[in-house]
C-alpha positions in Angstrom: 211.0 -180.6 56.5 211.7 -176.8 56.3 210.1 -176.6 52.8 207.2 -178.7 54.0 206.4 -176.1 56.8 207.1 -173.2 54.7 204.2 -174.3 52.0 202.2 -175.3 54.5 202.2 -171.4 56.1 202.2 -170.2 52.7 198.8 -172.2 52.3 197.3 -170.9 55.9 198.0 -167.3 55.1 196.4 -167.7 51.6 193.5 -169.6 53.8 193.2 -166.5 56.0 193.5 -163.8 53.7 190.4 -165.8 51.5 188.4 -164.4 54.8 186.4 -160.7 55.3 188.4 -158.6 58.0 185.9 -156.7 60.6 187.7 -153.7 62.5 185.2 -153.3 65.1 184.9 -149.4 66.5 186.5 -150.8 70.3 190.0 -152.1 68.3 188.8 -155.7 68.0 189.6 -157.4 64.5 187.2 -160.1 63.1 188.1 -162.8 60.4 185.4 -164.3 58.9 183.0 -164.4 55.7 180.2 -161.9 55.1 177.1 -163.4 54.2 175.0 -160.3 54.1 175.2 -156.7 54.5 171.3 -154.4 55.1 171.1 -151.0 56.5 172.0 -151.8 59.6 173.7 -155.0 60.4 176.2 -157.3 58.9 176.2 -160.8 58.9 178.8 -163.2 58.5 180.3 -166.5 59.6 183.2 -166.9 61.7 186.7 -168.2 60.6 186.7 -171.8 60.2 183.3 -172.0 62.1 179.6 -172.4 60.4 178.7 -170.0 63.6 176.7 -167.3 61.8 177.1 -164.0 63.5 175.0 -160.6 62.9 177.1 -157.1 63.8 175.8 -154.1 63.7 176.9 -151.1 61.8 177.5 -148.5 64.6 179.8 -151.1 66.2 182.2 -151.4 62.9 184.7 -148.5 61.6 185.6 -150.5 58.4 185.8 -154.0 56.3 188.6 -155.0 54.7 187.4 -158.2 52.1 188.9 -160.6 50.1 189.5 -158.7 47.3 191.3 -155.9 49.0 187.8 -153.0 48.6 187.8 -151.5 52.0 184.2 -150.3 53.0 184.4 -147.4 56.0 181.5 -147.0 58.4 181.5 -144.2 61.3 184.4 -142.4 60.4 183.2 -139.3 61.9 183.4 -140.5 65.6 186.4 -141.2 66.8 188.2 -144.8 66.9 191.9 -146.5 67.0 191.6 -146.2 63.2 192.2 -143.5 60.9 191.5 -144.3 57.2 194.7 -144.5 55.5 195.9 -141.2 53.3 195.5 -141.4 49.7 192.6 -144.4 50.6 189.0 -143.7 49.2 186.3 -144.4 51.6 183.3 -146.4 49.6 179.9 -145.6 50.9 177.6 -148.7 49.7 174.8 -147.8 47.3 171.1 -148.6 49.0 167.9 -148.9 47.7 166.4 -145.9 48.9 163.2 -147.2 50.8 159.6 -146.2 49.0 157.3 -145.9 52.3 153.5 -147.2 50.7 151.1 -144.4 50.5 148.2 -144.8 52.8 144.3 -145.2 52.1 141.6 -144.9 54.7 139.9 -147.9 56.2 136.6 -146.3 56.3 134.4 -146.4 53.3 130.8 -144.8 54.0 128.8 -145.4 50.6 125.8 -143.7 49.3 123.4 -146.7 47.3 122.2 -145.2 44.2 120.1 -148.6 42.9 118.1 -148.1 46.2 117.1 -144.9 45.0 115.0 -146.6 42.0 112.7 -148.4 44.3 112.8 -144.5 46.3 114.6 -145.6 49.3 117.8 -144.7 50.7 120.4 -146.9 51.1 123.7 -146.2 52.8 126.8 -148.8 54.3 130.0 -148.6 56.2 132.9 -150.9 55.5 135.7 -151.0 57.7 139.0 -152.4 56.3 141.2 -154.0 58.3 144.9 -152.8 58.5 146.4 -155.5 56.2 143.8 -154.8 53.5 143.1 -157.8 52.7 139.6 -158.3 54.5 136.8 -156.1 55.5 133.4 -156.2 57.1 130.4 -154.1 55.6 127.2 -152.8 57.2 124.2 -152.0 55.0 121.3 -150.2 56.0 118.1 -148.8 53.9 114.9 -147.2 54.6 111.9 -147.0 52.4 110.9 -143.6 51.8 107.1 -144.8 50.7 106.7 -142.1 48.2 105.9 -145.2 45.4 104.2 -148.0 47.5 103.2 -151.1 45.1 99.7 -151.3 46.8 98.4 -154.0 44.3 96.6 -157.3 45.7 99.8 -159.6 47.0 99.2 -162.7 45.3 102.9 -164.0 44.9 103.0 -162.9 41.3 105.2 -159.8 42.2 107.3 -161.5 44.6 110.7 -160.5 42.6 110.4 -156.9 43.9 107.7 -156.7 46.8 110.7 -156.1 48.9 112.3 -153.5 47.2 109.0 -151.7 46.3 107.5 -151.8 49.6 110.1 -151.7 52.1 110.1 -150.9 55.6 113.7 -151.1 56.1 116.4 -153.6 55.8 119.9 -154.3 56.7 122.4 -157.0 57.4 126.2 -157.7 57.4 128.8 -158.7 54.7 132.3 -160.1 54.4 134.6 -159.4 52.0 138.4 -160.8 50.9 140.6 -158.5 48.8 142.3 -161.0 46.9 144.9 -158.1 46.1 145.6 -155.6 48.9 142.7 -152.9 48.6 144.8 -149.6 47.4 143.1 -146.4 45.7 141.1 -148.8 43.7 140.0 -152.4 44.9 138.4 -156.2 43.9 137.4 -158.3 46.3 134.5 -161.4 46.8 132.5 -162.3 49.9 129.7 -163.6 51.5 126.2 -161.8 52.7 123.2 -161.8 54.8 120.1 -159.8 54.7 116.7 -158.8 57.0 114.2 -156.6 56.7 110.5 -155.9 56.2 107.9 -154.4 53.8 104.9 -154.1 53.7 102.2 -156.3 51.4 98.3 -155.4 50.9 95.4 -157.8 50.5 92.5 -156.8 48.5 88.8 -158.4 49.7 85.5 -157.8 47.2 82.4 -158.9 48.6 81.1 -162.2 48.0 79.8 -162.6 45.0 80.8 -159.3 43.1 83.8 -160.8 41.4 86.2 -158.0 40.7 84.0 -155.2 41.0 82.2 -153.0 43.9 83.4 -151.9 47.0 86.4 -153.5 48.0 88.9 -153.2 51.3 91.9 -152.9 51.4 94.4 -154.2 54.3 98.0 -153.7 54.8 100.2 -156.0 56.4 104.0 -156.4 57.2 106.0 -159.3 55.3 109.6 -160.5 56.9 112.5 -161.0 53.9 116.0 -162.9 54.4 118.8 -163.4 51.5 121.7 -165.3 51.3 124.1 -164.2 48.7 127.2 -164.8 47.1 128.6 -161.4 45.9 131.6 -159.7 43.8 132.3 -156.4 43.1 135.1 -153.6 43.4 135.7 -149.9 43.1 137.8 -147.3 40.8 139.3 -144.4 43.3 138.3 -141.5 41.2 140.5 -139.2 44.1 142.1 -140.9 47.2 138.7 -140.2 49.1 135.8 -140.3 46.3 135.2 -144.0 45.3 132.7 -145.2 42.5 131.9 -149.0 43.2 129.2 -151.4 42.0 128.3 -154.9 43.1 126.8 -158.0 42.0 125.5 -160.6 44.2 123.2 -163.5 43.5 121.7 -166.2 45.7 118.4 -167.1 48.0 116.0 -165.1 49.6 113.2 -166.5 51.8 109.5 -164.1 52.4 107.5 -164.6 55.5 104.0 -163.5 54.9 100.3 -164.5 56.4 99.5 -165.7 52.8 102.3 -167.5 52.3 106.3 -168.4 52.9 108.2 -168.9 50.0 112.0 -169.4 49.0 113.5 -168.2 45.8 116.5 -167.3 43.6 117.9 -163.5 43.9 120.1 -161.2 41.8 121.2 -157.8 43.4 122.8 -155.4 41.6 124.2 -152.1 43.2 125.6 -148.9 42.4 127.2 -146.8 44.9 129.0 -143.6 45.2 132.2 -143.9 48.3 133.6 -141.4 51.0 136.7 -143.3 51.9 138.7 -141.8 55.1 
């Protein structure tokens, strides 16, 4: 019987000393099993419990585990423990923490394909915080120093707008498939209004093509639907170069007619990101 007992305590102190030891700061001793250590807590599960417990650091002086390595926190304030002479206190090794540089939200962009057709273009994008998503405003003005005063007659349809515009804008949204940093990709969906103007040529009756003729200017109505891609290269963390491609429908609203057809947008813009 007395051999029985002694292997069985022989076995429970084996049990026990299998465990982590916790010296708490206030004198209190902790058996248990660490699960995880971070920079400021530690977690582990109680002796013969599944309870999971988290500690934290400022409340521990040091952690004696299984293995006999004894890891000393706040040994400069003072406790019931002193470390042991001749006893070298391990500091653990962390992964020292890389804070992620930040890029403005803002992006105000300058439209350089605009400038073909001599208007101005310009937009503001806002990112929001996760980068992953943004909004975009586009707004242009024709400058009218080119205006395509030909007779409108639907044959020039693919750039009446462009040539002749009054002004357009409209609104765009965009997903970042990869958080937008210094350079960026992303894919959305767009919507466009504006106007332009559009001339009608009358010869009198009779005359064909030649005589006197009057001219009359009116003002046409364009919408667009697009699908669109692009991206842009940070060429500093505030100067952006960025170009765009977006294709899909655009409907005219004229007095001579109302028409619906396929559009292809291309742009090229220089960024002021802050």
């Amino acid at each position: 019987m007395r051999k029985i007992l002694t292997l069985f305590l022989l076995v429970l102190v084996s049990f026990v000393n299998a465990q982590d030891t916790i010296h708490k700061i206030d004198g209190n001793v902790v058996v248990g099993k660490i699960t995880e250590i971070n920079n400021s807590d530690v977690k582990f599960k109680m002796y013969n419990s599944d309870i999971s417990v988290t500690e934290s650091k400022s409340n521990i002086h040091h952690i004696v585990y299984t293995n006999g390595l004894k890891e000393f926190y706040n040994t400069s304030v003072g406790t019931r423990y002193t470390a042991p002479e001749n006893t070298t206190v391990y500091t653990p090794m962390t992964t020292p923490v890389v804070s992620e540089k930040k890029y403005g939200n803002n992006i105000i962009s300058l439209n350089f394909f605009e400038t073909i057709f001599t208007n101005f273009g310009v937009s503001y994008e806002r990112i929001l915080p996760k980068g992953n998503f943004s909004f975009k405003i586009p707004l242009s003005f024709g400058l009218g120093s080119k205006p395509f005063e030909n007779n409108y007659n639907g044959t020039t349809e693919s750039t009446d707008y462009m040539r002749n515009k009054i002004f357009g804008t409209g609104l765009e949204f965009n997903i970042y498939p990869i958080k937008a940093q210094r350079s960026g990709f992303y894919v959305g969906l767009s919507g466009e209004y504006g106007e332009f103007n559009y001339f009608q040529i009358t010869y009198p009756s009779g005359n064909g093509y030649t005589g006197t003729y009057s001219k009359a200017k009116y003002v046409g109505k364009h919408y667009a639907g697009l699908f669109h891609l692009g991206g842009f290269v940070g060429l500093t963390d505030n100067l952006l170069l960025g170009g765009k491609m977006a294709v899909g429908y655009k409907r005219q609203e004229t007095i001579l007619d109302d028409y619906t057809r396929f559009k292809c947008v291309l742009d090229l813009t220089m960024s002021y990101r802050f």
